[in-house]
C-alpha positions in Angstrom: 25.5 7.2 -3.7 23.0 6.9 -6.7 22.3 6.0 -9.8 21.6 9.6 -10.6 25.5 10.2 -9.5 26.7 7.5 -11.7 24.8 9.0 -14.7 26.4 12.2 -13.8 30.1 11.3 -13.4 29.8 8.9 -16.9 27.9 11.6 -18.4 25.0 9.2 -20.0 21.1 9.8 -18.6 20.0 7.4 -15.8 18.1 5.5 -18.5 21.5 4.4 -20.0 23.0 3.3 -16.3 19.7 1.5 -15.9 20.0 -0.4 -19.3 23.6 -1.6 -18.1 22.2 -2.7 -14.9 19.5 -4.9 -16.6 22.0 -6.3 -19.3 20.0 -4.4 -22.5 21.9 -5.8 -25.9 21.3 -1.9 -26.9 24.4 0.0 -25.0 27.7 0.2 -26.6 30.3 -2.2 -25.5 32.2 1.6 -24.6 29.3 2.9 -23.2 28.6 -0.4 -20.9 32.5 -0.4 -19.6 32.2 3.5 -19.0 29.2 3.0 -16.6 30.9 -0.3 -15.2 34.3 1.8 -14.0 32.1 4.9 -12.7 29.7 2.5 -10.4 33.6 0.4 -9.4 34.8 4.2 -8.3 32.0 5.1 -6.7 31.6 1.8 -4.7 28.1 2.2 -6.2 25.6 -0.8 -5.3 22.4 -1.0 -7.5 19.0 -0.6 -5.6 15.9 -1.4 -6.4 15.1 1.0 -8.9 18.3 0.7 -10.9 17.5 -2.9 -11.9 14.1 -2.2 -13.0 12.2 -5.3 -13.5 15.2 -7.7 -12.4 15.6 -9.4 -9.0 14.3 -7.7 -5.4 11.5 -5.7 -6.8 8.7 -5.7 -4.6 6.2 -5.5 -7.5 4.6 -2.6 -5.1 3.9 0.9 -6.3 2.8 3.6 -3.8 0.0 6.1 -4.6 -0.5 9.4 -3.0 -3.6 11.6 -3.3 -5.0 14.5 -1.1 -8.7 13.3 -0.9 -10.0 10.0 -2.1 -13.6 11.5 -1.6 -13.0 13.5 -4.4 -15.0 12.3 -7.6 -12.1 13.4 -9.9 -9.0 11.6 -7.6 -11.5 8.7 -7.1 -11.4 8.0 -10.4 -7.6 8.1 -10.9 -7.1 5.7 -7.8 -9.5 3.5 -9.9 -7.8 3.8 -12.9 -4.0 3.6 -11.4 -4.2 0.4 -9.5 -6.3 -1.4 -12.6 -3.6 -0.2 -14.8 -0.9 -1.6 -12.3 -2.8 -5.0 -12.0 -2.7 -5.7 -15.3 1.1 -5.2 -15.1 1.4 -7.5 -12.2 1.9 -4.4 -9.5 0.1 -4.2 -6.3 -0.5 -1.2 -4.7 -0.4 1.0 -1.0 -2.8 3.9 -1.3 -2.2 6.8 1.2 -4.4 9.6 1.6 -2.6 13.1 2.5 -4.8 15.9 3.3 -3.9 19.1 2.1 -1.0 19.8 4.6 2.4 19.4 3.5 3.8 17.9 6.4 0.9 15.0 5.9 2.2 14.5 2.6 6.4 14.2 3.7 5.2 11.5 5.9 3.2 9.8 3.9 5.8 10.2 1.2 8.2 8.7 3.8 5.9 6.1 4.7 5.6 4.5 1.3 9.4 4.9 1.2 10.3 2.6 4.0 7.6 0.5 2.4 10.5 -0.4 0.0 8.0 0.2 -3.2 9.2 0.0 -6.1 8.0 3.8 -7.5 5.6 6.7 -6.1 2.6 8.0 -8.1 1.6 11.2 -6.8 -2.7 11.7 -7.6 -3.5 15.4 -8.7 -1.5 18.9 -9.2 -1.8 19.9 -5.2 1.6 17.5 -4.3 3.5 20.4 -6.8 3.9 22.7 -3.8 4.3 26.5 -5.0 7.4 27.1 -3.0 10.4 25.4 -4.5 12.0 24.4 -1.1 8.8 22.4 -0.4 9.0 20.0 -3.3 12.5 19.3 -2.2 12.0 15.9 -0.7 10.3 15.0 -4.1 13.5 15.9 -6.2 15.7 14.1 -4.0 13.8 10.8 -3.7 13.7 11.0 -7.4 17.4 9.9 -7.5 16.7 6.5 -6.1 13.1 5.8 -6.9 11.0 6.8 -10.2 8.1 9.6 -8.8 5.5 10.1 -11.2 3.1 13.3 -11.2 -0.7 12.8 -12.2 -1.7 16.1 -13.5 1.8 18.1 -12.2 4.8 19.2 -13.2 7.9 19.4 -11.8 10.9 19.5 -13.7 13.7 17.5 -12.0 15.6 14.1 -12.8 13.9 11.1 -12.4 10.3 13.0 -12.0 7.9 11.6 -14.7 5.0 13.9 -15.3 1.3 12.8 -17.3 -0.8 16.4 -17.3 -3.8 17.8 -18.7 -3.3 20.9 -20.9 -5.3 22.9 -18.0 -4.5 26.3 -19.7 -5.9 25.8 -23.3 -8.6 24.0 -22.1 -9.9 26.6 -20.0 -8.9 29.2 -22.6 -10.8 27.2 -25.4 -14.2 27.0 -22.5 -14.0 30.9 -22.4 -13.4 31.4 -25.3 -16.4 29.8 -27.0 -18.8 32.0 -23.9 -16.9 34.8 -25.3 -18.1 34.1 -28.8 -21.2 33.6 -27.9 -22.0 36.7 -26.7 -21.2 36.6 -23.2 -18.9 38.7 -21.2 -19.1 39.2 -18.1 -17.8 35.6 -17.2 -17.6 35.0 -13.6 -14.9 32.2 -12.4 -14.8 30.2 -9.3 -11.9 28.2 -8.5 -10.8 26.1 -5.5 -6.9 26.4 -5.4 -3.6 27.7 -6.2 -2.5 24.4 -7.5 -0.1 23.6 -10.2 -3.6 22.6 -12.2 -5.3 25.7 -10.9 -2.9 28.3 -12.0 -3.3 26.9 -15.0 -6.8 26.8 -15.2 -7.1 30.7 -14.0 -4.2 32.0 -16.9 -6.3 29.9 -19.7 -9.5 31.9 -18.6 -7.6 35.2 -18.4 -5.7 35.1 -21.6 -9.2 34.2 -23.1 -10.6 37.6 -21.8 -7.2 39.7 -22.9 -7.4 37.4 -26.7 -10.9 38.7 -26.8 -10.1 42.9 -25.7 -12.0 42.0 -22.3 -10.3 43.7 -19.2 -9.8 40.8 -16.4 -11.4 42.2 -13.3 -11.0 41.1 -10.1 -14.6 41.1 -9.2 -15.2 38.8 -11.3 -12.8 35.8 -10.4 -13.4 34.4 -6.6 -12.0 31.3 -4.3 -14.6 29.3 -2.5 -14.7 25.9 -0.9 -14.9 22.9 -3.3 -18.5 22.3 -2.6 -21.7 22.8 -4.2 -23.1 24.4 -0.9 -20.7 26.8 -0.7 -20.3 27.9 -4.5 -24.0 28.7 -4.3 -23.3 30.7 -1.3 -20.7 32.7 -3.1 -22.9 33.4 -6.0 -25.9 34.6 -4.1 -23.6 36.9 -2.0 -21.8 38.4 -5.2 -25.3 39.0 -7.4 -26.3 40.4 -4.0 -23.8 42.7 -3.6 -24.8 44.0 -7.7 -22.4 42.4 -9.5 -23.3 41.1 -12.8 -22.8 38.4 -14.9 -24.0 36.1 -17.7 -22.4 32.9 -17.3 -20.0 31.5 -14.9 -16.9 29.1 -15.1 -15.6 26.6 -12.6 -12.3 24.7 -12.3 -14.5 21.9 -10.8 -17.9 20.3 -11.3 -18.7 20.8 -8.0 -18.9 24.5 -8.2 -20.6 24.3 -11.2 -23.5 22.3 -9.6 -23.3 25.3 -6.8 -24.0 27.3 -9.9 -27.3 25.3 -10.9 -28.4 25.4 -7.4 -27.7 29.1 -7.1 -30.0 29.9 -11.0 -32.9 27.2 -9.8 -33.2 29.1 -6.6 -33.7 32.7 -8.5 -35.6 31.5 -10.9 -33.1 32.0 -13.7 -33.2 30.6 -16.6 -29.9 28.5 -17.9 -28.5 28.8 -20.7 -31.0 31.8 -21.8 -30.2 34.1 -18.9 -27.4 32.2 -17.5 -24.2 30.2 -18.8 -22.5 27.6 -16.7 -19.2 25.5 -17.5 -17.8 22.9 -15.2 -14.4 21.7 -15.6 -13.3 17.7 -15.2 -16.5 16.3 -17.1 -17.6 14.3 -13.8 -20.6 12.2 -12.8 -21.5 15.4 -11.4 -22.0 17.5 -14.4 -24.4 14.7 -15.1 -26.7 15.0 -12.1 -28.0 18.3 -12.4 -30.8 19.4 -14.3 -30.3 20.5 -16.7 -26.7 18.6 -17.4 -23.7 20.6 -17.1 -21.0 21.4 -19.8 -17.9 20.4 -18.7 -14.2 20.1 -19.9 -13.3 16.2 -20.1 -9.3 16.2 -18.7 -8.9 12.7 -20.1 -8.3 11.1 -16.6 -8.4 7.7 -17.7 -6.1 8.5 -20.7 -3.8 10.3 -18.0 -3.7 7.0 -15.4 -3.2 4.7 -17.9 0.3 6.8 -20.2 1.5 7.7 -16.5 1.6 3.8 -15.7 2.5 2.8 -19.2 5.6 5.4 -18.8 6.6 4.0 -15.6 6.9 0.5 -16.6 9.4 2.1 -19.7 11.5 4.0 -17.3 11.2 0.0 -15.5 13.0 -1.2 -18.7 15.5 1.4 -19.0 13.5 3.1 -22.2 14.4 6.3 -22.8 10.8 8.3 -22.1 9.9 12.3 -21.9 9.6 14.1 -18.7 6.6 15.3 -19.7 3.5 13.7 -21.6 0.8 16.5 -22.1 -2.7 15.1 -23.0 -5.5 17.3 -25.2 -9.0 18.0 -22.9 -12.0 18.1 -24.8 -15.2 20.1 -24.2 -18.4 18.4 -23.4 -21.4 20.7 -24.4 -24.7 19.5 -23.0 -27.5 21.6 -21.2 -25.9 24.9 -19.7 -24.5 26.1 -22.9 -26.1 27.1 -25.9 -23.5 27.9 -28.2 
């Protein structure tokens, strides 16, 4: 028994059970003896989570990412606990991996931990199968899980993302109107984010009369190494193209490597785009352009959302954030 089964069988949201629990002035007297006889006939006890910031909490959020050597998930680890300090949480930090059963029992770890709420680092922990994200919907009835960059719609799942798809459709779209068009994209993953990322540069191509081809979109390992690799193979297998597009800096600096080393000459010859505006796309020369995805803003709402759905407040399940597009050296637009 839950409070998510008490919201159900008084028919108010689990925001409204959680404001009777903590004693909030703003419930009807009605309302507040509605939820009071639903928890008596359920035998329902109030955990952790149902009393928000009252008595028990162990003022300890757990954070989940897949790779903490990742510029772009470094950051949000950075950002997520100094947001939580400054509320007066402390923090357990568990990296996953990419395999799912790593992330279950991690996911169970922090759960016997008895924390307080889950944050969940990056789009990869929104699996693609719905039975896989299955442990995430139920744990959401007795604990608030909150998605950094995902989405998945279920009670008690709190989601912060970037708007992958315009941004990516708005980075295309400005190659497109420059004059380029044979766009080549390299992306890492079929993530939540990168599904996004890959419809934004599609629609792009269709908004513009441009057949998508194949050919011209490619998976490669999220390295700099092995995006250069990939390039040289495709030019040396004839394909053409004029600029390229990554869904991460670290592709993008593959690109670099890949124009340096054939003595082609960027932007003139060459476009290149990153994607998540990292300290990457500022150690090449010349300086990538890259689409900023507002991590900090992200970190920052998701924790300010969880300390509302803390108090009871009634908050979105989704907060979508507005990327903005860095031009620097690899562009000319």
């Amino acid at each position: 028994m839950n409070i998510y089964d008490v919201s159900q069988h008084a028919g108010v949201s689990i925001a409204t059970v959680s404001r009777v629990l903590n004693g909030n002035p703003n419930v009807s007297d009605k309302t507040r003896a509605k939820v009071h006889a639903v928890m008596d006939e359920l035998g329902y006890t109030p955990n952790v989570f149902a009393r928000g910031l009252g008595l028990n909490t162990m003022k300890t959020i757990g954070i989940m990412c897949s790779d903490s050597s990742d510029p772009y998930l470094a950051n949000a680890i950075y950002f997520l606990e100094q947001k939580l300090r400054s509320h007066g949480y402390d923090s357990i930090l568990c990296c996953t991996g990419p395999s799912l059963e790593n992330k279950r029992t991690y996911f169970d770890l922090l759960l016997s931990k008895r924390v307080d709420a889950i944050i969940l680092a990056g789009s990869k922990f929104v699996e693609m199968k719905d039975e896989d994200n299955s442990y995430l919907i139920q744990a959401a009835r007795e604990l608030p899980i909150m998605l950094v960059n995902g989405f998945l719609p279920a009670p008690g799942i709190y989601s912060t993302l970037c708007n992958d798809h315009d941004a990516m459709y708005d980075a295309a779209a400005r190659l497109l109107d420059s004059g380029r068009s044979n766009i080549l994209y390299l992306y890492t993953s079929y993530s939540y984010s990168g599904v996004n990322k890959l419809a934004g540069y599609k629609d792009a191509l269709v908004s513009h009369g441009i057949t998508v081809r194949k050919d011209l979109i490619q998976q490669c390992v999220k390295n700099p190494a092995s995006a250069k690799e990939t390039i040289e193979q495709l030019a040396d297998s004839g394909l053409v193209f004029d600029a390229v597009m990554t869904s991460d800096d670290s592709l993008a600096v593959g690109a670099v490597k890949y124009a340096h080393s054939r003595h082609i000459a960027i932007p003139k010859e060459l476009a290149v785009i990153g994607y998540n505006n990292s300290i990457l796309s500022d150690c090449t020369d010349p300086e990538i352009s890259s689409v900023d995805t507002k991590i900090k803003e992200l970190c920052i709402t998701t924790v300010d959302t969880l300390m509302q759905v803390f108090n009871g407040d009634n908050v979105p399940e989704k907060t979508v954030i507005a990327a903005d597009f860095i031009q620097k050296q690899t562009t000319n637009f």
